[in-house]
C-alpha positions as CSV (number, residue, x, y, z in Angstrom):
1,X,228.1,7.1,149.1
2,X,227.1,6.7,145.3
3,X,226.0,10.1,143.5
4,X,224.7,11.1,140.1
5,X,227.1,12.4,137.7
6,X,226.2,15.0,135.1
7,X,222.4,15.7,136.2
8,X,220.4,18.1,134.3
9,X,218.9,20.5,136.4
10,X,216.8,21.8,134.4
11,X,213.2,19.6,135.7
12,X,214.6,20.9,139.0
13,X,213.9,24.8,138.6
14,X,210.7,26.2,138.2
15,X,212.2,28.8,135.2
16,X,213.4,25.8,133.9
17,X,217.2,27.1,133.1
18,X,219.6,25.0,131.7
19,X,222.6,23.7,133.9
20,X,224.1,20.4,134.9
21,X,225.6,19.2,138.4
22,X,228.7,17.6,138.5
23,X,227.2,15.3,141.7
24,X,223.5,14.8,142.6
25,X,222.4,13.1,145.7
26,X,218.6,12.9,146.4
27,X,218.3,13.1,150.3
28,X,215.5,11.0,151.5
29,X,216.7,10.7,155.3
30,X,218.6,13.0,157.2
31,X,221.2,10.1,157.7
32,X,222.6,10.5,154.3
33,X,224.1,13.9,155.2
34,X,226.4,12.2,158.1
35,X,228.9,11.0,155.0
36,X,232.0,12.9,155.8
37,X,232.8,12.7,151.5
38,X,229.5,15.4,151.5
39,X,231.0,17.2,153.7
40,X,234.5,17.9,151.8
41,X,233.0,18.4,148.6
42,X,231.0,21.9,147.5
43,X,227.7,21.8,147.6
44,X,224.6,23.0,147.0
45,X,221.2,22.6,148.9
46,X,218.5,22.6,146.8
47,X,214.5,22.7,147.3
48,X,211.6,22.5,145.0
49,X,213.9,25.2,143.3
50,X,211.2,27.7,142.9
51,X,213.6,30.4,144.4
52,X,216.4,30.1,142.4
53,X,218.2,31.3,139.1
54,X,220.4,28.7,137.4
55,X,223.6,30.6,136.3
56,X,224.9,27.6,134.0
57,X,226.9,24.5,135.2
58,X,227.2,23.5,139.1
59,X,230.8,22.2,139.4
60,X,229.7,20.4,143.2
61,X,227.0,18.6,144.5
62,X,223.5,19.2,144.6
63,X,222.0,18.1,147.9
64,X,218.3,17.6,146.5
65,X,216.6,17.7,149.5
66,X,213.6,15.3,149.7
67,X,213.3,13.8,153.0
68,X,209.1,13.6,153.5
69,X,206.9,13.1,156.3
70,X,204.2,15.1,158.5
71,X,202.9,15.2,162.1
72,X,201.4,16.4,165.3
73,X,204.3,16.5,167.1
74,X,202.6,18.0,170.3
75,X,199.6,20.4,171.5
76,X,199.0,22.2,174.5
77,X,196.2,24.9,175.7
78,X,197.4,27.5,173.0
79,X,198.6,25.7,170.0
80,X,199.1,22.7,168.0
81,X,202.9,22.2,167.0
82,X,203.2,20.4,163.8
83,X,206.4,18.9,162.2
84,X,206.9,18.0,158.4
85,X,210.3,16.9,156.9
86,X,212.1,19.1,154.7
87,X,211.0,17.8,151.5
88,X,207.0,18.6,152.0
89,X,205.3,20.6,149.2
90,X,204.8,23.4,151.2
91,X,201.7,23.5,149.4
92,X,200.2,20.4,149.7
93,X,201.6,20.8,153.8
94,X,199.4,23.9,154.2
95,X,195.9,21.8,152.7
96,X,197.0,18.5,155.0
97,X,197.0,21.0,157.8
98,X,193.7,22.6,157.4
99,X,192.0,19.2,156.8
100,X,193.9,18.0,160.1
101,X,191.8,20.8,161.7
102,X,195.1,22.7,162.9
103,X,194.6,26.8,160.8
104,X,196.8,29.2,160.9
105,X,198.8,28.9,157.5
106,X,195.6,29.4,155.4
107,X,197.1,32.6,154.2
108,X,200.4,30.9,152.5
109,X,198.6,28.3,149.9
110,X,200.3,27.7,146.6
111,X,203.2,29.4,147.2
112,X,205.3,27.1,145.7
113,X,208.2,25.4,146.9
114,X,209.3,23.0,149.9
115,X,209.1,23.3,154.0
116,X,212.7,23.3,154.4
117,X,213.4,26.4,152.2
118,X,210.1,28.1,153.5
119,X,212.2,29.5,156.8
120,X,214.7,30.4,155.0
121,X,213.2,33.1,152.2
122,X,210.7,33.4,155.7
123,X,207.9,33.1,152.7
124,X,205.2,35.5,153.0
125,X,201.9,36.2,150.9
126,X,198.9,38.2,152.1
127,X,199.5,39.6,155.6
128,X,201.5,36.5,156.9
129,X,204.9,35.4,156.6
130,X,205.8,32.1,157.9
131,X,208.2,33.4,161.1
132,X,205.0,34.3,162.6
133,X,204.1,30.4,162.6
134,X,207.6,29.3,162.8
135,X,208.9,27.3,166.0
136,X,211.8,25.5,165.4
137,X,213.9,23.5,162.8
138,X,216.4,21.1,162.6
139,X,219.6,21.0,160.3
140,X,222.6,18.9,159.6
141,X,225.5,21.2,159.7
142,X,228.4,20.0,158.0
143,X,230.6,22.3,159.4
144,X,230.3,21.2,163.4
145,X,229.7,17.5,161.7
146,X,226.1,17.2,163.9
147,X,222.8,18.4,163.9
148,X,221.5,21.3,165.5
149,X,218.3,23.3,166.3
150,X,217.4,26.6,165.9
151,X,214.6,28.4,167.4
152,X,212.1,31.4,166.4
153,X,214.5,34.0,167.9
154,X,217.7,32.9,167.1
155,X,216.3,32.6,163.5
156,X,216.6,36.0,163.2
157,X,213.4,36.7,160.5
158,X,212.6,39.6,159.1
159,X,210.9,40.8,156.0
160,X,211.6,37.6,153.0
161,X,215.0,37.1,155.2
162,X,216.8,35.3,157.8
163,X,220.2,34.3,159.8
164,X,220.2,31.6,156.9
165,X,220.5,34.0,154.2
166,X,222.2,36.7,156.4
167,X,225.2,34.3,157.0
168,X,225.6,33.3,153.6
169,X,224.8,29.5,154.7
170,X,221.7,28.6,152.1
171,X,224.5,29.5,149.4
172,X,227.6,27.9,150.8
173,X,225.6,24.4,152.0
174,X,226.7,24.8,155.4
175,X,223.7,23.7,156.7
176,X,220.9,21.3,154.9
177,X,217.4,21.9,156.9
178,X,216.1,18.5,157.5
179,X,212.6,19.1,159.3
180,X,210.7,22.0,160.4
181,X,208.4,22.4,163.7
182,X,205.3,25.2,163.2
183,X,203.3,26.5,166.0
184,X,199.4,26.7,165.0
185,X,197.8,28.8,167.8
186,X,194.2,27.2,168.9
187,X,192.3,31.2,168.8
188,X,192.2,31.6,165.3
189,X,191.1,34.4,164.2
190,X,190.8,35.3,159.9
191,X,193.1,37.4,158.4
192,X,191.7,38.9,155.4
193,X,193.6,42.4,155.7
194,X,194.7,42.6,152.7
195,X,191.8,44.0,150.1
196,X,192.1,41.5,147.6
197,X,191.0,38.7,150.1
198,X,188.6,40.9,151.7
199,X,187.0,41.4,148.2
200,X,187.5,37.6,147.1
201,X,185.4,36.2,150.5
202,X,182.7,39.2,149.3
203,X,182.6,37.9,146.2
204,X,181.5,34.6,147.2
205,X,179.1,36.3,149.8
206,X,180.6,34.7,152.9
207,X,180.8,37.5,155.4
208,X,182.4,34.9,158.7
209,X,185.0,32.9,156.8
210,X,186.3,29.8,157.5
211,X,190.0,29.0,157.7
212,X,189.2,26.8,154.5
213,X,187.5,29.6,152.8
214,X,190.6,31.8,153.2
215,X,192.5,29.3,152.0
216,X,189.9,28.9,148.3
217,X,190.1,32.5,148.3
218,X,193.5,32.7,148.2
219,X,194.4,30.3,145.7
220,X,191.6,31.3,143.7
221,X,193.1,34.9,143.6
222,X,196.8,33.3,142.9
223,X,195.9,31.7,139.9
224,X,194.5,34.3,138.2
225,X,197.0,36.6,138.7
226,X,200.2,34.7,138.5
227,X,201.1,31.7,136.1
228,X,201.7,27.6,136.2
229,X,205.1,27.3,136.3
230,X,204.4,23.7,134.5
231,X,203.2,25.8,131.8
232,X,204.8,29.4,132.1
233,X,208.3,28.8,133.9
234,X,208.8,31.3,136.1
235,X,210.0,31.7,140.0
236,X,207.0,33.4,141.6
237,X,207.6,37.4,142.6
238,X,211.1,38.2,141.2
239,X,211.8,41.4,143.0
240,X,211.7,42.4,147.0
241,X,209.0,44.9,147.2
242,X,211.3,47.9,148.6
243,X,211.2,49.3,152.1
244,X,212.0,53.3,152.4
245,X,212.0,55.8,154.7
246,X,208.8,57.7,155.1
247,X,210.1,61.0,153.3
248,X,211.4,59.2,150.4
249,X,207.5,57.0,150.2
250,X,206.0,60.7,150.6
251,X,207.9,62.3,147.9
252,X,206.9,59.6,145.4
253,X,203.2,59.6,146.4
254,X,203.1,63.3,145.8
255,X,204.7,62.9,142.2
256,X,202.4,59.7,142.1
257,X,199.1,59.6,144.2
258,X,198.4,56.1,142.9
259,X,201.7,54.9,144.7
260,X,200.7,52.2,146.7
261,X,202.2,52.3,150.2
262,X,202.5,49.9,153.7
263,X,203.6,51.7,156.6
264,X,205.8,49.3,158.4
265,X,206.6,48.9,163.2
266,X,210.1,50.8,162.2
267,X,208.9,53.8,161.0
268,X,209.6,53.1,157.1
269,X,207.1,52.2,154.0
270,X,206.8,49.5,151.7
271,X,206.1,50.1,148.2
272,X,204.8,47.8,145.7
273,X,207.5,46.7,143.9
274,X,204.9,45.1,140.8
275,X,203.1,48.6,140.3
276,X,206.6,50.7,140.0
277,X,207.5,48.3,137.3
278,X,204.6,48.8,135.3
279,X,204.9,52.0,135.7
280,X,208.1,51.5,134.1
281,X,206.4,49.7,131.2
282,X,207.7,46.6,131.9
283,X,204.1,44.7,132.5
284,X,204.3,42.1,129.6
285,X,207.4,42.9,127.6
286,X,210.1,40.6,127.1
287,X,214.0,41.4,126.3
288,X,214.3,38.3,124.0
289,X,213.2,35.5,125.4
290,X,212.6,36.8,129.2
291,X,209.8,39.0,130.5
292,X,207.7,40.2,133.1
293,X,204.5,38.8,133.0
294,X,201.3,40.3,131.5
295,X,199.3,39.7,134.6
296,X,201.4,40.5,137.2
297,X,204.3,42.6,136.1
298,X,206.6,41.5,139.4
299,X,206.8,37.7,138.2
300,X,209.6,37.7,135.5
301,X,208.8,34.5,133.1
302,X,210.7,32.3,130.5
303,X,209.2,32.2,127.1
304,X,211.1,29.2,125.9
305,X,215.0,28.4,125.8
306,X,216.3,31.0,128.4
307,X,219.4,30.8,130.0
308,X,220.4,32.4,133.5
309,X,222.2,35.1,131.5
310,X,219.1,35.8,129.7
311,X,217.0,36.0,133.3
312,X,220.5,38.5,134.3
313,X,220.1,40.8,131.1
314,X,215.7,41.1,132.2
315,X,216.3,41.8,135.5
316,X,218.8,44.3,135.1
317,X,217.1,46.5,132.9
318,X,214.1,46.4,134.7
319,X,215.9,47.4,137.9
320,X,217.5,50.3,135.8
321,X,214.0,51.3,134.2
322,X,212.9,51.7,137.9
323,X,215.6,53.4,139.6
324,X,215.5,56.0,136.5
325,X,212.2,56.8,137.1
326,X,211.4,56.8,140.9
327,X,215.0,56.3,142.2
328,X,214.1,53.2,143.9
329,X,216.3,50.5,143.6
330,X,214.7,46.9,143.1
331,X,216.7,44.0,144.9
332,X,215.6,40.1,143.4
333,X,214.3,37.6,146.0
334,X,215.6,33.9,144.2
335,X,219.2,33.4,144.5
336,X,221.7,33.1,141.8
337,X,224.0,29.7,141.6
């Protein structure tokens, strides 16, 4: 199979870093992955590449992963199960899906990035992560040399995490996601939760939203706070907010009542990860030409002419500004190639 050679990767990462692959291969069927020469090389499977920090040069192949298409795979009684190709916007998926008349992802619009890496990061944004609509995928795995299925248990989700990441395979290209299956239960019911969306639907005086309404609400509260990666490069919330036990969450709210806090099933707490570094000071300065943003201090940003050693130098002072001060330690969500 012919690949690229040299490719900048730069158009291909939403903080626009600098780096070049030795091979590029654009996947546009899942047949292309059967080449046994993919297989022996390393490799790296890459998304929209809005969840990912370019280090400097790949010395492998970059699996680009574009392979399109959308569907009503089946329906029964209790939900619709709909099936897009690995390549998707995620975005633009989650629109096609409300105009099909099939809600229940309303709550994930314009997070950026692709289907097939949305199950892997298990994506999440105002009271819904995407296990909780998941039902099944389908990978090549280059490993076993065929492809394979993996259902909503054995997926293993939990909070901006899965067996994908747990087992190391989204960095080591074991396995290349090729199509995802989401179940879209028929008794919708709105989740507006979270107090920004409750306050963005009271805004626009509409007291029995609709699952499009969520959905304008939603984006319309995203792009105030956080910016166009077309314009500011950036990749979305940097850090994990972080989960603690419940005395650790109720000594800080004691030393800080304004401490925003989630109880979580397990007994723990999670703590707004954006509000501790602002706290910090961090909201809207910059260690040369990397910053956190002065909207929304969890979304660190490139200026102009960073490198992934610049987005390193940012993030670890910012972790060490925040572990000084509340002894919490802040763990980033992209990965680091």
């Amino acid at each position: 199979m012919p690949f690229d050679h040299d490719i900048d990767l730069s158009p291909f990462n939403t903080l626009a870093l600098p780096g070049q692959a030795a091979r590029y291969l654009r996947v546009d069927k899942p047949a292309q992955l059967i080449d046994r020469a993919i297989a022996d090389m390393p490799r790296f499977i890459l998304g929209g590449g809005s969840n990912l920090v370019l280090t400097g040069d790949f010395d492998g192949l970059v699996l680009h992963m574009a392979i399109p298409g959308r569907r009503l795979l089946k329906e029964d009684a209790e939900a619709w199960y709909v099936e897009a190709g690995a390549g998707e916007n995620w975005h633009d998926f989650v629109q096609w899906t409300l105009a099909q008349g099939w809600p229940g992802l309303e709550n994930l619009s314009l997070i950026p990035g692709t289907v097939g890496a949305a199950p892997i990061q298990n994506i999440g944004a105002y009271g819904l992560e995407v296990g909780e609509r998941f039902h099944s995928l389908t990978a090549w795995d280059f490993e076993c040399g065929e492809f394979v299925s993996f259902g909503r248990e054995a997926c293993r989700f939990a909070y901006r995490d899965s067996l994908f990441k747990q087992e190391g395979w989204h960095l080591n290209g074991r396995l290349a996601i090729t199509g995802v299956v989401f179940r879209l239960p028929k008794a919708w019911v709105p989740n507006t939760r979270y107090a920004d969306v409750a306050q963005e639907l009271a805004a626009r005086d509409i007291a029995a939203p609709s699952p499009r309404d969520v959905a304008v609400a939603i984006i319309a509260i995203r792009q105030r706070k956080l910016p166009d990666p077309a314009i500011t490069p950036n990749a979305g919330s940097f850090f994990h907010n972080p989960v603690v036990e419940a005395a650790t969450a109720q000594a800080l709210a004691e030393r800080h009542p304004t401490l925003p806090r989630y109880p979580q099933p397990d007994g723990r707490v999670k703590l707004a990860a954006g509000w501790l570094i602002e706290q910090a000071g961090w909201k809207g300065k910059a260690l040369g030409p990397v910053g956190m943003y002065e909207k929304q201090a969890l979304v660190l940003v490139n200026r102009g002419g960073a490198s992934g050693t610049d987005v390193q130098r940012t993030m670890q002072a910012v972790q060490a500004d925040v572990q000084a001060r509340f002894g919490v330690a802040l763990h980033p969500e992209p990965i680091f190639v």
